[in-house]
N, C-alpha and C positions, 0 to 999 in steps of 0.2 A: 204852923203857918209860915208858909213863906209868899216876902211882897219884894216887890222891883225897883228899881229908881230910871229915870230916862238914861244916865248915864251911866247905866250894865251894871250896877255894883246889886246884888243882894244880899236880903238878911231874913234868916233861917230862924223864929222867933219860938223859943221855949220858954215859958212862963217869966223870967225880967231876963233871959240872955238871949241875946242875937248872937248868931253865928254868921259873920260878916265876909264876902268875897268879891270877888267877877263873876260874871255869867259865860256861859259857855260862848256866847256870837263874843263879848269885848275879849276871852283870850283867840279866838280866830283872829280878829281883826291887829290883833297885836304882833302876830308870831311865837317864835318859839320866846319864850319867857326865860333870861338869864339870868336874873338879879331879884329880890326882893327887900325892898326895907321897910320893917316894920314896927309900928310905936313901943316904946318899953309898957309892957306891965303897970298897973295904977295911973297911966295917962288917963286925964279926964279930955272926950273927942265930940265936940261938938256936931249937932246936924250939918252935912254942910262942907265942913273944913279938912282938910288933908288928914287920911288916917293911914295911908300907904303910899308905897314907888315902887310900880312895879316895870321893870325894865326890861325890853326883848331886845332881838338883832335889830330890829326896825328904829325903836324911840324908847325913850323914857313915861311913862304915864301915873299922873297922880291917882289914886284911886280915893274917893269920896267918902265920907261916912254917912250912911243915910237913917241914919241915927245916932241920938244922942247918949252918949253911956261911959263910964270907965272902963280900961281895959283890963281886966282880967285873966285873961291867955292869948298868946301869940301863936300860930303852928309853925312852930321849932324846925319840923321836918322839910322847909320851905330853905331853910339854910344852907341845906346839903343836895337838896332836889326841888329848886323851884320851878321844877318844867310840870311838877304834879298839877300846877294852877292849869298848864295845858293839858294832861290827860285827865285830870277830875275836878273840874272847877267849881260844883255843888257838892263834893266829895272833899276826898285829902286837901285837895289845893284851895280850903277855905285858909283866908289870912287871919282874922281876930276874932275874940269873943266879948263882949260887948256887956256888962250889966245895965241894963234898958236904966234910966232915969222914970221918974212916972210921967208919964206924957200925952196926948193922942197922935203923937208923930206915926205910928203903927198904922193909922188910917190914910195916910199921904202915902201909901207907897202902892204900886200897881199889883194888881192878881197877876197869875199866869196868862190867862187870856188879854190882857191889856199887854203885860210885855211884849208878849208874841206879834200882836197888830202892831207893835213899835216899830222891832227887829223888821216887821216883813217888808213897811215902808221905809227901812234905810237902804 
């Protein structure tokens, strides 16, 4: 399952891990993507609260976490190539992996078709 948040961050949901990023319209809207910083390892990240910074030529951008979970893995390969967020942003350029808390927060987050009506009216 994958669900949306309003502000472009998704999470890619395998039985309690989320696999946490941007959506492809928030790395257009950013540009090229030069920097990444991302939480250490066993950070516990609240719904809600700063779980990223992801910085382009344009601006610096916090990115959300739209769920609630400990970190468990970071993609390392964002270190050395963080422009992957711009060529594969549901792909390699996912930022963190998330052990889900138990929750119904899975149910707050948009389908595909719901994102899409989002993106179309911004």
């Amino acid at each position: 399952m994958i669900g949306y948040t309003k502000d472009h961050e998704y999470a890619r949901i395998d039985g309690d891990v989320a696999t946490i990023g941007i959506t492809d319209f928030a790395q257009s809207q950013l540009g090229d993507i030069v920097f990444v910083d991302l939480p250490p390892p066993g950070k516990r990240i609240e719904k809600g609260k700063e779980l990223a910074v992801v910085e382009s030529v344009k601006a610096a951008s916090d990115v959300f976490s739209p769920l609630t979970g400990d970190v468990v893995e970071v993609n390392a390969a964002l270190g050395g190539a963080p422009s992957l967020v711009n060529e594969d942003p549901l792909g390699q350029g996912w930022l963190v992996k998330l052990r889900l808390s138990p929750s119904a927060e899975t149910g707050e987050l948009m389908d595909e078709p719901a994102y899409a009506a989002l993106v179309a009216n911004a």
